[in-house]
N, C-alpha and C positions, 0 to 999 in steps of 0.2 A: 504493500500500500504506500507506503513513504517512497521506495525508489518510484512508481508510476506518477507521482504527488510531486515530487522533484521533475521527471520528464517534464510533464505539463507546466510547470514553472517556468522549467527554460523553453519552451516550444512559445511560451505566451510572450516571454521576453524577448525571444527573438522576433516575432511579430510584430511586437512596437519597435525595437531598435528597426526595423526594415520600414515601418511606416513613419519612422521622426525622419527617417534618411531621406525616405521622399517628401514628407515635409520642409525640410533645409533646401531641396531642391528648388522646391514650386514657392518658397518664399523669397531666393535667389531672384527667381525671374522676374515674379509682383514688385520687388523692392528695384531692380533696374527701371522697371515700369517708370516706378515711382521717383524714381529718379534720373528721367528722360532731360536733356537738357535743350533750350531752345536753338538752332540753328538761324544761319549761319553766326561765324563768332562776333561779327562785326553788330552790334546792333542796333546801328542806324537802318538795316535792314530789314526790318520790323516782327514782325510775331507768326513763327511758324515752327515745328517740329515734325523730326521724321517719324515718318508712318501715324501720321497723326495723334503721335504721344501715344503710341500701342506698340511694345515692345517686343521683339522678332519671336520669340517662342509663342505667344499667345494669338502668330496670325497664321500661324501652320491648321494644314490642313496634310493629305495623301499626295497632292502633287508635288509636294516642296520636296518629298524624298527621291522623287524623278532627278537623274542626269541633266535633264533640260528642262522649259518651263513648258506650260501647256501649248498648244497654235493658237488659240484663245486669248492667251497673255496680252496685254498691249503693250505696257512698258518690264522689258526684262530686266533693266538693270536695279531695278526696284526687286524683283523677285529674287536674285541672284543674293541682291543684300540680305532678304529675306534669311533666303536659305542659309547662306552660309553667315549668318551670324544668331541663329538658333541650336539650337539643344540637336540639331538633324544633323550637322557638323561630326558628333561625338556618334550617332548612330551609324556613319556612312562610314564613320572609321575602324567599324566591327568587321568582324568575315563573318556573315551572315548567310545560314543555309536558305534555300529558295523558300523553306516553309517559314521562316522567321521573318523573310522578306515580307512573304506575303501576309502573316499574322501582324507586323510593324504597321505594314499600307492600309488594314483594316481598322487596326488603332486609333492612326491618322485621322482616317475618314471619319469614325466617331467623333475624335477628339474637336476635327471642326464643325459637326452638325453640334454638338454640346455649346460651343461657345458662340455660335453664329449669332442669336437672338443679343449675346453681351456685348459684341463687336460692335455690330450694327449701331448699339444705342450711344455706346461711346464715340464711335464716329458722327455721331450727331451733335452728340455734345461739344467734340475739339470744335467744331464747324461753327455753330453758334457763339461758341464762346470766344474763338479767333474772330468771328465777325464783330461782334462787338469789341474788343481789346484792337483791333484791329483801326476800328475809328476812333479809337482815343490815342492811338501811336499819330495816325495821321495828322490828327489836331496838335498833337506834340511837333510834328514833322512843322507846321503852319506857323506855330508860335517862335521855332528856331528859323524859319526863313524871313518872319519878320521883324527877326531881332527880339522877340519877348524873351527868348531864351538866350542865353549865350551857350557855346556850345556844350562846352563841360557840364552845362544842367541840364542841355537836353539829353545829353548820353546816362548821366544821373536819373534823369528820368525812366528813359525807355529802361533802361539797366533794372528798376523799381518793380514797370509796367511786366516786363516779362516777366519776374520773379513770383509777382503778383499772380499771373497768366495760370503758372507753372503750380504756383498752392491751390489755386480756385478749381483749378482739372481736376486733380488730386483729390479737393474736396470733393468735387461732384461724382467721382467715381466712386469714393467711399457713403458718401450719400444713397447714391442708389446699387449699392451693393454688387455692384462689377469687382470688386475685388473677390467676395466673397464667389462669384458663380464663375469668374476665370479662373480662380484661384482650383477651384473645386473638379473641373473640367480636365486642367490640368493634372489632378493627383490622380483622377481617373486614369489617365493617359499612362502616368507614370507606373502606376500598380499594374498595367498590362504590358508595359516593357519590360516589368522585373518578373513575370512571369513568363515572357517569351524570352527574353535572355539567359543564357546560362550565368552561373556566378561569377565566373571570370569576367564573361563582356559586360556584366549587369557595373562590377569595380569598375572597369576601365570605362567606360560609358559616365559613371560617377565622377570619377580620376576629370574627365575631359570636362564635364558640365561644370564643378564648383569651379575650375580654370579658367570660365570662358569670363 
């Protein structure tokens, strides 16, 4: 009774160390999210971030594990960024048997019908909230060409406005719970990579994510 009572102890323990591990993972991602910064550096340039302040692992989908991008794609250098600077990187760098392949691509494909509905709304959200932050850079822009500003305030400013830009995202995504159901989608994903990898690729695959 005690040795079976001891089994089930470490069977339970090793279950949570395997699910805090892909916790760290998918907190990893959330937290670059969260700490997207505005482009370009210059920031007379005004109020914009890549991929719409939506961080490369969370816009995967089955294609991104493709060689190439779909004939569908329009812009590929966009995808390409994609790809290769998500979690797909550390996957593509396994030796992966055909059955693994194609259990990965099925993963995939869930993992973006899961999060489509939370993409979508955050894409609305950058969109509206750039629109507005947007005409207040402008009016920034009007005030330094007519002298209201001297330069060094105007850049002070915009410097403000973006940072502002950058907490108000943040907020709204925490607001309506886009962390919580990308977050969520994601661990989904991850729980069936750790089941279709072996333990070696499942490390190495770990090894290359926390790196990235």
């Amino acid at each position: 009774m005690m040795l079976a009572s001891c089994q089930k102890e470490q069977s339970f323990d090793q279950a949570v160390s395997e699910d805090d591990q892909i916790n760290l993972l998918v907190d990893q991602s959330w937290n670059r999210m969260a700490s997207e910064e505005l482009f370009p550096e210059n920031p007379s340039l005004g109020i914009d971030m890549l991929n719409e302040g939506i961080a490369a692992d969370f816009l995967l989908d089955e294609t991104y594990f493709e060689a190439a991008p779909p004939t569908n794609t329009t812009n590929h250098t966009i995808w390409y960024s994609i790809r290769d600077h998500s979690f797909i990187q550390c996957l593509r760098g396994l030796q992966l048997s055909e059955e693994q392949t194609e259990g990965i691509r099925q993963s995939l494909g869930g993992y973006g019908s899961c999060k489509e509905d939370a993409i979508k709304r955050a894409r609305q959200i950058y969109r509206e909230l750039r629109s507005e932050y947007q005409q207040e850079f402008l009016r920034l822009v009007d005030a330094y060409r007519n002298g209201t500003l001297t330069k060094s305030e105007f850049r002070q400013k915009v410097a403000e406005l973006r940072s502002d830009f950058r907490n108000e995202l943040q907020r709204l995504h925490l607001h309506e719970r886009l962390d919580e159901a990308l977050k969520n989608c994601l661990h989904d994903c991850m729980r069936d990579l750790h089941g279709i990898l072996t333990d070696r690729q499942w490390n190495a695959f770990v090894d290359c994510y926390r790196s990235m």
